[in-house]
N, C-alpha and C positions, 0 to 999 in steps of 0.2 A: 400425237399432240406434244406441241413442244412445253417445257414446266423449266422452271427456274434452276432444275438440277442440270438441264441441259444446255443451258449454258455456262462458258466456263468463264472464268477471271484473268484479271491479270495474273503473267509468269507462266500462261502455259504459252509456248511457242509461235500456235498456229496464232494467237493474236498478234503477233511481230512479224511474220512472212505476207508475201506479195504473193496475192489468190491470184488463180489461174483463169484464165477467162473459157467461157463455157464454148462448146460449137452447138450449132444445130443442125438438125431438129436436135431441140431437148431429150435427155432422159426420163424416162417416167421418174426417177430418184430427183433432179432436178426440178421439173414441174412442182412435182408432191414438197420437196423443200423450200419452196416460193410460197405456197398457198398454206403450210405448214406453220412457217416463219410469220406471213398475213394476219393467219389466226390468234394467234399469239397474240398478236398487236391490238387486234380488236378484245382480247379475252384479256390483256392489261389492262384495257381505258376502259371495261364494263365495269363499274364498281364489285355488282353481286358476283360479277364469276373472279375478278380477280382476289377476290378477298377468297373465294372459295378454295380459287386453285392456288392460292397464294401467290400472285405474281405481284412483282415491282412494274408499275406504268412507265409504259415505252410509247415513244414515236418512230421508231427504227429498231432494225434487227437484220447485222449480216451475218452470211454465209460460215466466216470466219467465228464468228460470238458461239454456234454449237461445234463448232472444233471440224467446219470443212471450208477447205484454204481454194475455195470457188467465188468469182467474179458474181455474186448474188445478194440482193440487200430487196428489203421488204420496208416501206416508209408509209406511215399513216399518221398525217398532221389532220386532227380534227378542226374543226372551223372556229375561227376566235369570234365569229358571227353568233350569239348565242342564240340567233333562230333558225339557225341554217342546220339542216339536217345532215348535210352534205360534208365530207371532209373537205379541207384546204387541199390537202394532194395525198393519192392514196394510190400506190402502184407496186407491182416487184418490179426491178430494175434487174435484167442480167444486162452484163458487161456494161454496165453505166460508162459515163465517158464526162468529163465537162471540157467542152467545144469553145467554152469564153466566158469570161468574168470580169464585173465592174472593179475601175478601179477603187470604189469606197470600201473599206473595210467596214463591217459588223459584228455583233456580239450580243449574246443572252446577255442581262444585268443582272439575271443570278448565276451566273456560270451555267455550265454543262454539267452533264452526267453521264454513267454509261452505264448498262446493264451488266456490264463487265468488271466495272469498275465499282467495290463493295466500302469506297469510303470516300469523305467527300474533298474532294480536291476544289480548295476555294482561287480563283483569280479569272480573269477575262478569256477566253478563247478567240483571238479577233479571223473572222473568216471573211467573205466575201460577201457583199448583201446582195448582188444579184447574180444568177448564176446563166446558161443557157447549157440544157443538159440533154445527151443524146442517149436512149439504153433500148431496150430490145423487151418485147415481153415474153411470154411462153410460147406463145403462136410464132417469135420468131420475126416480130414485125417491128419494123425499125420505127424509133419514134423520139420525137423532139421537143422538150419545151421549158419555157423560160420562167423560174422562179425566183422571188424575193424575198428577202426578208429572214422569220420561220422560217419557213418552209427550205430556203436556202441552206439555211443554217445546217437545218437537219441532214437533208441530204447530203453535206460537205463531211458532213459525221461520220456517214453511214459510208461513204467513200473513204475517208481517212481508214476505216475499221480494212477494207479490200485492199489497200497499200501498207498495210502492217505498222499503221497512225495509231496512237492512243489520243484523244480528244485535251489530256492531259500535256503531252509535248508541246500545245501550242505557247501554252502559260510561260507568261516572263519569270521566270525561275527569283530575280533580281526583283522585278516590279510585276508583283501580279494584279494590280490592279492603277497599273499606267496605261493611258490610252494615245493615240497617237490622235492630232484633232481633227478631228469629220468623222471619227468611228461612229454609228449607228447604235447605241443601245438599244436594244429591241426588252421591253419590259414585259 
């Protein structure tokens, strides 16, 4: 089970290097680090177990965040639907890819975060609001689809994190909270 000790911060290395992308068939060390990373996610956003296990609430979790510099991210956007039992998008991604992106920019209106990151970096993150994203699951089965918005957003995260991105580079260092006009505020 993965725990908050297992992941690591900024300054260690592997978050600044470009992860390797995986072959198939998967490793059983791979598979297990997908469904591993999953768990996690689900055991952040339960209240009772993360207060138990102590974790910080995530929507994402790569490969790179427990110190392996592998093409793997784990993303679970719960439904902004408050009857929907169902997440927004909930998958492991190996070797994700984005295949094409709108030209409108987007942005959280409270900034970003990162599991990684243990202090709050205030200003805009502007990314792409919609994306169209190719990745592979464990089985090895190519798969395609198109998100907005959220859900966007996140996945661009968890991507930046597999290309040795901090969610922080994006920020206008000058103007962190200048927008360029048509960005998407996503509240």
């Amino acid at each position: 089970m993965i725990t908050m000790d297992d992941i690591i911060r900024e300054g260690r290395p592997t978050l600044r290097n470009v992860a390797e992308e995986v072959t198939f068939p998967l490793s059983d060390e791979e598979k297990k680090l997908g469904q591993d990373m999953m768990e996690f996610l689900e055991n952040s956003q339960d209240p009772q177990k993360a207060e138990e296990l102590q974790l910080r609430g995530g929507v994402g979790l790569a490969a790179p965040q427990v110190n392996v510099g592998k093409r793997i991210a784990a993303v679970l956007v719960p439904s902004l639907d408050s009857e929907s039992e169902e997440p927004d998008f909930k998958e492991v991604l190996y070797n994700p890819k984005i295949l094409s992106h709108s030209v409108q920019g987007a942005c959280l209106g409270e900034g970003e975060g990162c599991l990684s990151v243990d202090r709050d970096v205030p200003g805009y993150v502007v990314r792409q609001a919609r994306i169209t994203l190719r990745y592979y699951n464990a089985e090895g089965q190519k798969k395609q689809v198109r998100l907005k918005n959220y859900p966007a957003v996140v996945v661009q995260h968890e991507l930046d994190h597999l290309n040795g991105v901090l969610f922080y580079d994006h920020i206008n260092e000058d103007n962190p909270f200048t927008l360029d006009e048509g960005v998407l505020v996503i509240e």
